[in-house]
TIFI-554650 format. One record per residue: residue in one letter; x negated, y negated, z negated of N, C-alpha, C in turn. Coordinates in steps of 0.02 Angstrom, whole numbers, padded with zeros to 5 digits, always signed. Layout:
BEGIN
AXYZXYZXYZ
...
//
This chain:
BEGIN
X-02014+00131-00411-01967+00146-00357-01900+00169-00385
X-01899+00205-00444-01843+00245-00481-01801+00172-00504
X-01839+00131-00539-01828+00075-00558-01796+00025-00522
X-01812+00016-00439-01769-00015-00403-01727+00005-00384
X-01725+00080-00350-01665+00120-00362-01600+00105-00377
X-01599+00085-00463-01566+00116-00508-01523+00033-00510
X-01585-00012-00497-01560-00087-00486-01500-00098-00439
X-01519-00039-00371-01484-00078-00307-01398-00043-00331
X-01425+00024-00356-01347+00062-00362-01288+00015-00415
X-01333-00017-00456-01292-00056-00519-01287-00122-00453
X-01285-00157-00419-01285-00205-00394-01218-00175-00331
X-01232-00118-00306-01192-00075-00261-01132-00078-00307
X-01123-00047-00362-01053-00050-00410-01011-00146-00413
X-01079-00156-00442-01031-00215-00463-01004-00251-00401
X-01023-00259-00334-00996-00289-00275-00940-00256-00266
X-00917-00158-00266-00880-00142-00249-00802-00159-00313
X-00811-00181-00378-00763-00199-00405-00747-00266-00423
X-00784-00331-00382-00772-00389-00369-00745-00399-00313
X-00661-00395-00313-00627-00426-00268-00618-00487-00232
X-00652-00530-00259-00670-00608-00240-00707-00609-00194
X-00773-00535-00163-00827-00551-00129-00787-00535-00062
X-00789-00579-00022-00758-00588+00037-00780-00494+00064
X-00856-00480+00049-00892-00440+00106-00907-00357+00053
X-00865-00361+00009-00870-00321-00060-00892-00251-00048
X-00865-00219-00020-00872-00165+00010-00910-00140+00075
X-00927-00185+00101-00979-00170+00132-01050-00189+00105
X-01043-00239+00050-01106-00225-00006-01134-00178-00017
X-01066-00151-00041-01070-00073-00078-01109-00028-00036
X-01095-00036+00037-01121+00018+00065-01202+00016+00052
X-01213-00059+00088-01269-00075+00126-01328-00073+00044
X-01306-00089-00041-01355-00047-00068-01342+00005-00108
X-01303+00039-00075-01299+00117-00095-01367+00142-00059
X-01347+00117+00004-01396+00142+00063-01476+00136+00021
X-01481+00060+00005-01533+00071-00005-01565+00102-00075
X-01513+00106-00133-01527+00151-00168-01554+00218-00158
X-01511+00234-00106-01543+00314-00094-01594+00301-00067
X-01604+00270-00021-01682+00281+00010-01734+00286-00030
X-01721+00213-00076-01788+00230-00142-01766+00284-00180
X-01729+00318-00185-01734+00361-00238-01768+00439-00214
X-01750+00430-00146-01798+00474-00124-01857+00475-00083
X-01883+00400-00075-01938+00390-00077-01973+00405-00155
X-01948+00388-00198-01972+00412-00258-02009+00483-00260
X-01946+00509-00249-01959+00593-00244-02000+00629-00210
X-02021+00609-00142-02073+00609-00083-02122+00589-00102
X-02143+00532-00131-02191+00528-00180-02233+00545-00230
X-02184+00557-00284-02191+00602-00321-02236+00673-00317
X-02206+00707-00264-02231+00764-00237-02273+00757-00193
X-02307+00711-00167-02371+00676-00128-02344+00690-00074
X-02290+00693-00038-02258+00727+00035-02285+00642+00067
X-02315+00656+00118-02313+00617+00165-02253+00582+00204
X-02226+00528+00216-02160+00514+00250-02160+00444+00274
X-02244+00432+00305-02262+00387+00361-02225+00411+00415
X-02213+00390+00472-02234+00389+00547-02282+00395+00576
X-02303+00454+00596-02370+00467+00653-02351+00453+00716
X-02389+00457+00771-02398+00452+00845-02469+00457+00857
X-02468+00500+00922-02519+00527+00939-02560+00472+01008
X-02611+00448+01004-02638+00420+01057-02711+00432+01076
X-02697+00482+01133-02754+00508+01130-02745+00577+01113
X-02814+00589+01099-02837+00630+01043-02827+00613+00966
X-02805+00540+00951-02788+00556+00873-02732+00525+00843
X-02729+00535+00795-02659+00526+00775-02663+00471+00726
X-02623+00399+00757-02609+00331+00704-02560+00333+00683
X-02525+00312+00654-02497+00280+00589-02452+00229+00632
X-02389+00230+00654-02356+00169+00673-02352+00131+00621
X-02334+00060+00629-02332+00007+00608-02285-00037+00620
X-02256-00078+00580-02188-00121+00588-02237-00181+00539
X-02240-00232+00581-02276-00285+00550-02324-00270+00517
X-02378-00243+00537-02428-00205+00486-02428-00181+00463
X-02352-00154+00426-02346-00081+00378-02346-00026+00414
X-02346+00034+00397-02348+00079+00404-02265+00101+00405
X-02228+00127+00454-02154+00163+00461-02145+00210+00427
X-02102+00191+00389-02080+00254+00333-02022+00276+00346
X-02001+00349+00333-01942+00389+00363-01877+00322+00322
X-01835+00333+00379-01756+00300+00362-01743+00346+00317
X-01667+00315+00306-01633+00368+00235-01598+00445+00295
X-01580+00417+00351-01570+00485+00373-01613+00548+00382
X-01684+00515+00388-01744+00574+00396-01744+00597+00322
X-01735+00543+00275-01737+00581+00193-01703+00649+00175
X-01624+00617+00214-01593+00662+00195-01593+00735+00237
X-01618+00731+00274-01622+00787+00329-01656+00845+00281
X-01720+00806+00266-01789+00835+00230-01751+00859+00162
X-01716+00811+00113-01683+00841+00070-01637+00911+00045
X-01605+00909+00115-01528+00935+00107-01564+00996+00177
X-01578+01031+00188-01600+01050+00249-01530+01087+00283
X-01486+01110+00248-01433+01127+00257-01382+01091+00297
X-01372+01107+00350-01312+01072+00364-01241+01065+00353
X-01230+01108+00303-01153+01110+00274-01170+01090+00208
X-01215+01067+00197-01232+01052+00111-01188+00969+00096
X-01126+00973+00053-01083+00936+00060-01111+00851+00045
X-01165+00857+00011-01216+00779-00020-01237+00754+00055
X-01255+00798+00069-01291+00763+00145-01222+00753+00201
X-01186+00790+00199-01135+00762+00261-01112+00697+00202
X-01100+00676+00147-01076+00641+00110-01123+00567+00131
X-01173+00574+00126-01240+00540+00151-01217+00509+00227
X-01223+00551+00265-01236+00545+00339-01158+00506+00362
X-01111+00519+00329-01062+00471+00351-01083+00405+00330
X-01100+00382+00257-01093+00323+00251-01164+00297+00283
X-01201+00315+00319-01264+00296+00360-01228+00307+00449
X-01182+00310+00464-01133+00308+00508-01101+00253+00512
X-01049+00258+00445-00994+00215+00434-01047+00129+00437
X-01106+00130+00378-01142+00067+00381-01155+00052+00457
X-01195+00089+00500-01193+00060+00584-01130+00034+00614
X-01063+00054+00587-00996+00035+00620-00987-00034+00585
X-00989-00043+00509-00952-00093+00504-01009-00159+00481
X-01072-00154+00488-01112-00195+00453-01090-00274+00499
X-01090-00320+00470-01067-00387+00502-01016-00393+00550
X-00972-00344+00536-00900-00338+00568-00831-00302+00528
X-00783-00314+00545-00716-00311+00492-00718-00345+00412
X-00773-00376+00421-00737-00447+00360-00674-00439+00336
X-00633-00435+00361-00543-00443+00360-00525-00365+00317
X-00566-00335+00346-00525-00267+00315-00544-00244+00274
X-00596-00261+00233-00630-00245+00201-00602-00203+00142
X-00554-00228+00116-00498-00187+00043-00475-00140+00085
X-00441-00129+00133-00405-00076+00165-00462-00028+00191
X-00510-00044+00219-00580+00024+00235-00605+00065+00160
X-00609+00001+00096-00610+00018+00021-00562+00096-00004
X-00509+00062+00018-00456+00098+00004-00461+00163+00031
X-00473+00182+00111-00446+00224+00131-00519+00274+00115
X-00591+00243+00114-00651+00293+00081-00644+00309+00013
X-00608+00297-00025-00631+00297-00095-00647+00352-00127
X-00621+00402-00101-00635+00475-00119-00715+00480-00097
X-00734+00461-00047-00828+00460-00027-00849+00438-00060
X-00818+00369-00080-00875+00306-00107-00867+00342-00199
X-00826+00381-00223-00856+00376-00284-00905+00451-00276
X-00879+00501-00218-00947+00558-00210-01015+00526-00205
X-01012+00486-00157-01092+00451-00147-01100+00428-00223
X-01077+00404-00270-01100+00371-00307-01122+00431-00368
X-01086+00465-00382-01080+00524-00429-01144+00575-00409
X-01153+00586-00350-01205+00613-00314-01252+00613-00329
X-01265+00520-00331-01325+00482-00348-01350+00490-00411
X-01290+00477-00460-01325+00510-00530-01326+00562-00545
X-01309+00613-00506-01341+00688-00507-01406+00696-00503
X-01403+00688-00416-01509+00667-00402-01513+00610-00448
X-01519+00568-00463-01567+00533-00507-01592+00568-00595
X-01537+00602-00627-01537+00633-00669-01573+00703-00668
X-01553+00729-00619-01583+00793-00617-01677+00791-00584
X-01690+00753-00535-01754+00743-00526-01780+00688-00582
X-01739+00669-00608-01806+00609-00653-01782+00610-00728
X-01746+00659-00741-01718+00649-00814-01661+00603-00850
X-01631+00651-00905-01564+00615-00911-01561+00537-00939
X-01614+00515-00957-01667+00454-00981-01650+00427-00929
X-01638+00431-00850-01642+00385-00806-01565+00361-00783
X-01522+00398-00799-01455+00395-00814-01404+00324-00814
X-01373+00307-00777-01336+00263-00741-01257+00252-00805
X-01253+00308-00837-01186+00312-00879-01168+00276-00912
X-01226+00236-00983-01212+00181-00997-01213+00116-00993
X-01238+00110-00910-01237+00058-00878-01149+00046-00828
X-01119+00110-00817-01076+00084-00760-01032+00126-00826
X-00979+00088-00849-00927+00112-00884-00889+00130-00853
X-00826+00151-00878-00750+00146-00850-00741+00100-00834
X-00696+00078-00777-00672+00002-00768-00612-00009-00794
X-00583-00064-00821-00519-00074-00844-00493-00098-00760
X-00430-00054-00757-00413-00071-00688-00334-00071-00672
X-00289-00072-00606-00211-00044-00628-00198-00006-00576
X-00212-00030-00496-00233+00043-00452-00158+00068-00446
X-00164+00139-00437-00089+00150-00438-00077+00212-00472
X-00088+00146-00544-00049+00184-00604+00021+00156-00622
X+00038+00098-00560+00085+00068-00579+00141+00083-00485
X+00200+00100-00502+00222+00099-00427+00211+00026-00386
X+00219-00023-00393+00192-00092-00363+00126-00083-00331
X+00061-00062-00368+00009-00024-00368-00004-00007-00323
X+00030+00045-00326+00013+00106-00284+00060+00086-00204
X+00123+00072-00207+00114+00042-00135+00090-00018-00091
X+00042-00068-00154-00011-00119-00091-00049-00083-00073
X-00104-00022-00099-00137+00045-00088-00129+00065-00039
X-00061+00092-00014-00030+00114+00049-00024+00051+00092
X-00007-00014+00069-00018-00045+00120-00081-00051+00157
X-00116-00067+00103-00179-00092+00137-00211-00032+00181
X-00204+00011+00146-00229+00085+00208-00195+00070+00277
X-00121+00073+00276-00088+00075+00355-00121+00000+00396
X-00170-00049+00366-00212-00121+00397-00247-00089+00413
X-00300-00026+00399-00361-00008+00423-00360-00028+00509
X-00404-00059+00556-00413-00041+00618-00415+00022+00646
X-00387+00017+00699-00391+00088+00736-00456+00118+00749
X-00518+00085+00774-00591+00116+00779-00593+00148+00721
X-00579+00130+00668-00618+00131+00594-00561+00202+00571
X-00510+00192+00599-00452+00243+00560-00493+00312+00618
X-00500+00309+00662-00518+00341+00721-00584+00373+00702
X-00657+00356+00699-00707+00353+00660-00692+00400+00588
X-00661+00375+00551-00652+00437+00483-00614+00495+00509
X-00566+00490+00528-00527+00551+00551-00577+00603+00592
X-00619+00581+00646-00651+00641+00690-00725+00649+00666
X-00737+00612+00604-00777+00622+00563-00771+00685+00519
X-00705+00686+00480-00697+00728+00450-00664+00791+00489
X-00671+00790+00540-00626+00842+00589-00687+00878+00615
X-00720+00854+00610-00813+00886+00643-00837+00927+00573
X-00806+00920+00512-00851+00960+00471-00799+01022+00432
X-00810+01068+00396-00806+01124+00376-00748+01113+00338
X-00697+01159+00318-00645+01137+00267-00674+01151+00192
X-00724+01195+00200-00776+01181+00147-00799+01149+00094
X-00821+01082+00168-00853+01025+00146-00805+00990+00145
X-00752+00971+00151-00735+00895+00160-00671+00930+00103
X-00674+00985+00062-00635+00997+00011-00694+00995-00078
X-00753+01004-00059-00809+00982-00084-00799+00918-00119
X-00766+00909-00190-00795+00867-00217-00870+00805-00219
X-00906+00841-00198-00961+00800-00172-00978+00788-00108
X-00944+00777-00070-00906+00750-00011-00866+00685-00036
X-00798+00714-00066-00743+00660-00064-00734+00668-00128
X-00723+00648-00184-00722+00643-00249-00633+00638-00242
X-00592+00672-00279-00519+00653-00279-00483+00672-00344
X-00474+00636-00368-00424+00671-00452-00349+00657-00454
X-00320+00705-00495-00262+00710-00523-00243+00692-00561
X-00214+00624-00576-00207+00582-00663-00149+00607-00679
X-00141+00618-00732-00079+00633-00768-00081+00581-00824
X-00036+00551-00836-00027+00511-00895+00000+00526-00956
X-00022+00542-01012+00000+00550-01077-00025+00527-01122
X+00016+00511-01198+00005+00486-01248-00051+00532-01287
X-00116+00505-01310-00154+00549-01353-00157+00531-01411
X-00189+00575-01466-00180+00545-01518-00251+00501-01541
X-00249+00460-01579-00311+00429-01597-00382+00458-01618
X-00432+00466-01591-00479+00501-01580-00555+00462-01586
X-00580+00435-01638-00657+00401-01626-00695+00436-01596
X-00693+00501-01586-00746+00516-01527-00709+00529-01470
X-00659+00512-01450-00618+00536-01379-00641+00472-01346
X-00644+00478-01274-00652+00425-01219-00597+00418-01205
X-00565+00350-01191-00505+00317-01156-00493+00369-01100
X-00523+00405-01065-00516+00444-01004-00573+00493-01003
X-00524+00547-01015-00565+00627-01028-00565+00654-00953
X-00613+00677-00930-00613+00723-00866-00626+00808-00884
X-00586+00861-00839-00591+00908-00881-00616+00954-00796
X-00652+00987-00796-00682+01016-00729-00622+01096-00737
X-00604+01098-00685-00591+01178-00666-00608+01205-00700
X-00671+01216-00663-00684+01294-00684-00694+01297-00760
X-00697+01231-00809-00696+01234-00873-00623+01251-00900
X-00557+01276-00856-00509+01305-00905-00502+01366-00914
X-00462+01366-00950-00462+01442-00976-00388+01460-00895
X-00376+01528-00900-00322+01558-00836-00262+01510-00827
X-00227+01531-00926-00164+01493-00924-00172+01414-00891
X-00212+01386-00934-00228+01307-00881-00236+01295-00821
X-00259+01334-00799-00269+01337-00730-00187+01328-00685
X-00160+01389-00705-00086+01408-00696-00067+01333-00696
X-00045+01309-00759-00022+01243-00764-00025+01193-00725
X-00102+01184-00715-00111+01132-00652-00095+01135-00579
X-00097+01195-00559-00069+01218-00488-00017+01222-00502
X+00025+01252-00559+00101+01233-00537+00118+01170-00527
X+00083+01092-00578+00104+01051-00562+00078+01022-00496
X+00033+01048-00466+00003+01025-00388+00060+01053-00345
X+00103+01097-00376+00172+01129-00318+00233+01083-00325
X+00228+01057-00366+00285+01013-00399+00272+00946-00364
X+00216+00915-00334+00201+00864-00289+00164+00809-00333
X+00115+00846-00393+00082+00782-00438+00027+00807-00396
X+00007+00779-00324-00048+00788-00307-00083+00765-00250
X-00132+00728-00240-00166+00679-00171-00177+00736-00136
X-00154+00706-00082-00156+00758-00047-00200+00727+00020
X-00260+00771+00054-00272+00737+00116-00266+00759+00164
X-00257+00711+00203-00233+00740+00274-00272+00704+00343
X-00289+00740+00407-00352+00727+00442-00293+00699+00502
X-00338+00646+00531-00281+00633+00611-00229+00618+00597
X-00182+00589+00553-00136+00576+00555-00116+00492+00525
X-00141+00446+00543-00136+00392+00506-00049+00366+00501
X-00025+00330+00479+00024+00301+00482+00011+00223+00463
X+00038+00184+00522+00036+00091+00525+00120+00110+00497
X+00104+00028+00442+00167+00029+00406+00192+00061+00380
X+00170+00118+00343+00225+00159+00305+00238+00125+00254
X+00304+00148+00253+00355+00106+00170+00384+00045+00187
X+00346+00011+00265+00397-00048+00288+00457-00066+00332
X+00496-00093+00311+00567-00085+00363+00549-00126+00397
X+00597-00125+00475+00619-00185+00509+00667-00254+00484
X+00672-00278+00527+00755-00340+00490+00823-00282+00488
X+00827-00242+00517+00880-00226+00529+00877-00164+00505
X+00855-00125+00491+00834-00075+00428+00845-00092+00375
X+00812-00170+00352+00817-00174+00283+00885-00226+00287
X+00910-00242+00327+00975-00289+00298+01027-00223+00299
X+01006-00143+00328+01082-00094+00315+01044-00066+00242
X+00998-00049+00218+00978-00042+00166+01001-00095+00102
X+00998-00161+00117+01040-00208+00069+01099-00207+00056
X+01136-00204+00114+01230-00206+00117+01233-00115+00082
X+01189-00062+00099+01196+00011+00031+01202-00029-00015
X+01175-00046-00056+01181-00068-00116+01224-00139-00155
X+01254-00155-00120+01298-00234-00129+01352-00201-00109
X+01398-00254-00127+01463-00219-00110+01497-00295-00055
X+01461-00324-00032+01452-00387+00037+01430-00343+00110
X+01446-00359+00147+01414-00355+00225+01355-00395+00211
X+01291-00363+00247+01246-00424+00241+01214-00403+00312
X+01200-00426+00344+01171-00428+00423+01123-00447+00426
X+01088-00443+00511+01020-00471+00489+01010-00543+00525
X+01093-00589+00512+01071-00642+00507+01063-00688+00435
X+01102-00646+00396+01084-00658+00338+01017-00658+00307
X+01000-00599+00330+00945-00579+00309+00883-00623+00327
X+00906-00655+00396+00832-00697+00414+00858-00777+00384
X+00924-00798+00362+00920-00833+00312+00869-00853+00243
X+00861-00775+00240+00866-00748+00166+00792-00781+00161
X+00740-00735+00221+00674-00746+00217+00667-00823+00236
X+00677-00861+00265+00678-00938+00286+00700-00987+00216
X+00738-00948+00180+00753-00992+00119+00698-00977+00061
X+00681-00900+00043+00622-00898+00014+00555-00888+00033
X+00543-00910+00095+00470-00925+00111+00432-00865+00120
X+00467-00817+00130+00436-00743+00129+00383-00738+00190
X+00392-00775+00240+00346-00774+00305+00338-00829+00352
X+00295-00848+00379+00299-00899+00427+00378-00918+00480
X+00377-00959+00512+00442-00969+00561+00373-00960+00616
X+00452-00931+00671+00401-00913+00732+00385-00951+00761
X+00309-00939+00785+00266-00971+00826+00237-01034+00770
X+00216-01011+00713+00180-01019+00654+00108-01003+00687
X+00054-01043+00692-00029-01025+00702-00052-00969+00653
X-00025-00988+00592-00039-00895+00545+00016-00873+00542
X+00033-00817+00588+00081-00765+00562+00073-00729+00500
X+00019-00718+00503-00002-00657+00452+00006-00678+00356
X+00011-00761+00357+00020-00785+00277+00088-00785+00254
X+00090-00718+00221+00155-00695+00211+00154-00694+00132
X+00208-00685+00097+00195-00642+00018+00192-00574+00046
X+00138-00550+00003+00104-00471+00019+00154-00444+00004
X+00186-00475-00047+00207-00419-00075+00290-00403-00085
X+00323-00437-00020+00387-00427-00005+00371-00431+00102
X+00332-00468+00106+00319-00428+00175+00255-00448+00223
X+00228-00398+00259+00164-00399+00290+00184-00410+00372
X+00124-00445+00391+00130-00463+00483+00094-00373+00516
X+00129-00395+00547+00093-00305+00617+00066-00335+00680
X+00002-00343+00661-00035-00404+00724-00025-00342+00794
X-00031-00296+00807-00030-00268+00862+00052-00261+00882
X+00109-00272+00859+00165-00291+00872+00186-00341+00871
X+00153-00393+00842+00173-00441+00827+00258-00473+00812
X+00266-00438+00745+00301-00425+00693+00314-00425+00639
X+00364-00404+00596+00337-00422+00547+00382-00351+00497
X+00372-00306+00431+00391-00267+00388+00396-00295+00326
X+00449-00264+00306+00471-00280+00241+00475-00233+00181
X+00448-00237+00119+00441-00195+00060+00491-00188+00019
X+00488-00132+00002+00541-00103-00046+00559-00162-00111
X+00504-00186-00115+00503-00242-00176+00544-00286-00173
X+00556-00301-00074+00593-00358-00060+00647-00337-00031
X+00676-00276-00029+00745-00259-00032+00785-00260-00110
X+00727-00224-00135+00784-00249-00205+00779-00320-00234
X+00735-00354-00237+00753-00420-00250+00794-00450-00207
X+00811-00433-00159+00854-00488-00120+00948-00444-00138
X+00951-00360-00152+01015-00350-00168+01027-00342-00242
X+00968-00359-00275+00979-00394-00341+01000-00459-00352
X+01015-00498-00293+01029-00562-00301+01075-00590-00268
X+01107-00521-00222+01172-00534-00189+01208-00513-00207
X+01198-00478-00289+01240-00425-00284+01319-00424-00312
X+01301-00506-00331+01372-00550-00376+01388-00599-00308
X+01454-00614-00315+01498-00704-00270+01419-00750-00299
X+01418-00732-00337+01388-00823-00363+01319-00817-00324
X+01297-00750-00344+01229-00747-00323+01210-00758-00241
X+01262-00709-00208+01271-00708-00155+01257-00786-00107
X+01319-00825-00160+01324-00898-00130+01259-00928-00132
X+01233-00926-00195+01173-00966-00218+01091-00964-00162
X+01104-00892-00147+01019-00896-00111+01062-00888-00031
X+01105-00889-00013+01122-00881+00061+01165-00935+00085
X+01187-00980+00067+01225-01042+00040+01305-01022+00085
X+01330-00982+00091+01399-00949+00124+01425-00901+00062
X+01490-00898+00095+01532-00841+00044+01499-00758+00051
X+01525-00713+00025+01529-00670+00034+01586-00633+00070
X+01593-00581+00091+01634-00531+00137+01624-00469+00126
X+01686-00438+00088+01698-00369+00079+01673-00326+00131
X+01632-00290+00119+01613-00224+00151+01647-00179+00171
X+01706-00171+00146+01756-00134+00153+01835-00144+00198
X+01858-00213+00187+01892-00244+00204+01864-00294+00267
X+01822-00336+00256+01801-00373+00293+01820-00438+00263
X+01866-00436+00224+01881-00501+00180+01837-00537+00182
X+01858-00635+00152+01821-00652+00136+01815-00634+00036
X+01762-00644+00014+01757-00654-00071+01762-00714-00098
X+01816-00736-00119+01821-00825-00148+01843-00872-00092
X+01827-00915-00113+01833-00965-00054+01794-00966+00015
X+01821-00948+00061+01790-00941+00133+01748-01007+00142
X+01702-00998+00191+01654-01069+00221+01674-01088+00252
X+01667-01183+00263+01730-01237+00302+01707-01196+00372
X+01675-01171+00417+01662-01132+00488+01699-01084+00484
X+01743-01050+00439+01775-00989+00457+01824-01001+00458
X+01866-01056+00462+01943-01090+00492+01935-01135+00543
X+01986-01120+00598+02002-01155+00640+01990-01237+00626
X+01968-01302+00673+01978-01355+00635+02064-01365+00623
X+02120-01332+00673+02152-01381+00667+02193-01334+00599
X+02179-01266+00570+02189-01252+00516+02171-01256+00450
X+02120-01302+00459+02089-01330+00397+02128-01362+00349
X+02101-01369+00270+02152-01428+00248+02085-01484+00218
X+02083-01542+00184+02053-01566+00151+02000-01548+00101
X+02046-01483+00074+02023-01487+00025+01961-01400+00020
X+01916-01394+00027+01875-01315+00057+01909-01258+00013
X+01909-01290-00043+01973-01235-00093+02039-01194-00070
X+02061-01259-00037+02141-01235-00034+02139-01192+00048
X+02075-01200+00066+02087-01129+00147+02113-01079+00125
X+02149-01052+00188+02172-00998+00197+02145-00946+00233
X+02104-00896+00207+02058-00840+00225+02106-00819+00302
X+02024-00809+00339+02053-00776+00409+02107-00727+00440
X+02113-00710+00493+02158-00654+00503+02099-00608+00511
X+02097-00565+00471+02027-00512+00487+02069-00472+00533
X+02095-00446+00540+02128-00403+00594+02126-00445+00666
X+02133-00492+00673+02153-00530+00723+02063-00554+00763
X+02024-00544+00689+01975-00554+00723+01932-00505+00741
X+01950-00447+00723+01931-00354+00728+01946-00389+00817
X+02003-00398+00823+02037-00376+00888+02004-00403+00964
X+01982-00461+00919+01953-00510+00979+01887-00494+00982
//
């Protein structure tokens, strides 16, 4: 039983860091789940505890049955029996994702990276948990460590990173954003600050020196520093190196502009007017999103801008403000991806040679060179 266990949890990992599996994370759940059950069916065992199903008929007492077997406690009766405590942070850690599995089993396909995202602090407690109980009831021999390494990963150790992260969180559905929030609003500040609850770290990045017995990634526990260390790390948790969580408060779209947000955010930085008809130039020339009334709105580049199916809309990323006033930010460039002149920001001028539409026909000459830039005043006026 220890043995299958130990199978389902290594099978639970590897689904949750294969991004290819359409259903990845809800893998994860569904044999976490059943990891724990055997592992404490193990344990129930072990200790000869009974954890059939009785019912009384009659005067005596049978044995329910599910296809001829005999009913054995779910993982929630395990954990009840386990944890008898109800603030004991493993078991509320437990009892959500035996929650969360009833909400999402054969439903939200789609969201699957963004629900990933926004548990991850649970999903590595449940997992860490697991090799606690497995280690501590069955010996360090039974030990999961040099089976699930470090992962080589990039996450958001990189700013790019770290805001698809935030994107994909502000995709979560509302049930599901709704569901964790009054989940964690029902339990103790206790528990849901309990490491074994929500697992959450503080990376700091620095150069080490070369070390054959150092691990690529040292973890160092609290209460293992000395005062001054301590000091150190809370000052830098004041300084803002620090995840911070927060209950009930989701935010859809954060970090994304509108058209017209991000075309006054472009013209900050250029020294052109750029509007947001330019701007919807801009996206129509590089393919950044469907044209409207497209059957998929939503096949966008992620990663200059995302669809808002409940507005049906669309936001734009920081990524794709500066690439686009990185590329206006010269005449030439300007011309090249917007196919028009440029116009002083300041003046209203044109920059270079004006476009054959910005002269009168009958002030035109032959030649698009030899125009004579507008009356900007004259056209202030009108």
């Amino acid at each position: 039983m220890v043995d299958a266990s130990r199978d389902e949890a290594q099978l639970a990992v590897r689904l949750y860091n294969d991004s290819s599996e359409v259903r990845s994370f809800e893998g994860f759940v569904v044999h976490m789940h059943l990891a724990w059950l055997y592992l404490l069916h193990a344990e129930l065992t072990r200790d000869s505890i009974d954890f059939r199903y009785w019912r009384m008929r009659g005067r005596a007492k049978r044995l329910e049955r599910v296809d001829g077997e005999p009913k054995r406690w779910e993982l929630a009766t395990c954990v009840r029996h386990r944890w008898p405590d109800k603030a004991a942070p493993e078991r509320a850690n437990l009892e959500f994702f035996v929650a969360l599995r009833n909400k999402i089993e054969h439903r939200y396909a789609r969201e699957q990276q963004a629900l990933a995202v926004s548990v991850s602090g649970q999903s590595q407690a449940l997992l860490l948990n697991y090799e606690q109980e497995l280690t501590g009831q069955f010996g360090t021999g039974s030990s999961l460590a040099t089976r699930l390494r470090f992962p080589v990963f990039v996450g958001s150790f990189t700013d790019e990173g770290e805001r698809t992260l935030r994107r994909l969180r502000s995709r979560l559905p509302a049930p599901l954003r709704t569901f964790i929030a009054d989940y964690d609003a029902g339990l103790d500040a206790s528990v849901t600050q309990d490491p074994r609850y929500d697992f959450r770290l503080r990376v700091l990045q620095e150069l080490a020196p070369k070390d054959p017995d150092a691990l690529a990634v040292q973890f160092t526990r609290y209460d293992d520093l000395t005062e001054e260390q301590r000091a150190t790390v809370e000052a830098i948790g004041r300084r803002g190196y620090v995840v911070v969580r927060e209950h009930k408060r989701p935010v859809v779209g954060h970090g994304l502009l509108r058209p017209a947000q991000a075309a006054r955010a472009i013209q900050d930085r250029i020294p052109f007017i750029f509007n947001t008809n330019l701007f919807t130039t801009a996206w129509k020339k590089l393919g950044v999103r469907p044209l409207v009334g497209d059957p998929h709105p939503e096949r966008t580049i992620e990663s200059y801008c995302l669809y808002d199916e409940p507005h049906g809309d669309y936001g734009y990323t920081e990524a794709y403000i500066a690439k686009l006033a990185r590329e206006c930010a010269t005449e030439a460039g300007f011309r090249a991806l917007l196919g028009t002149a440029p116009r002083d920001k300041v003046t209203g001028d044109w920059v270079g040679p004006s476009p054959l539409t910005a002269t009168p026909p009958w002030k035109r000459s032959a030649s698009p060179t030899a125009q004579e830039p507008p009356d900007v005043d004259a056209m202030r006026s009108a």
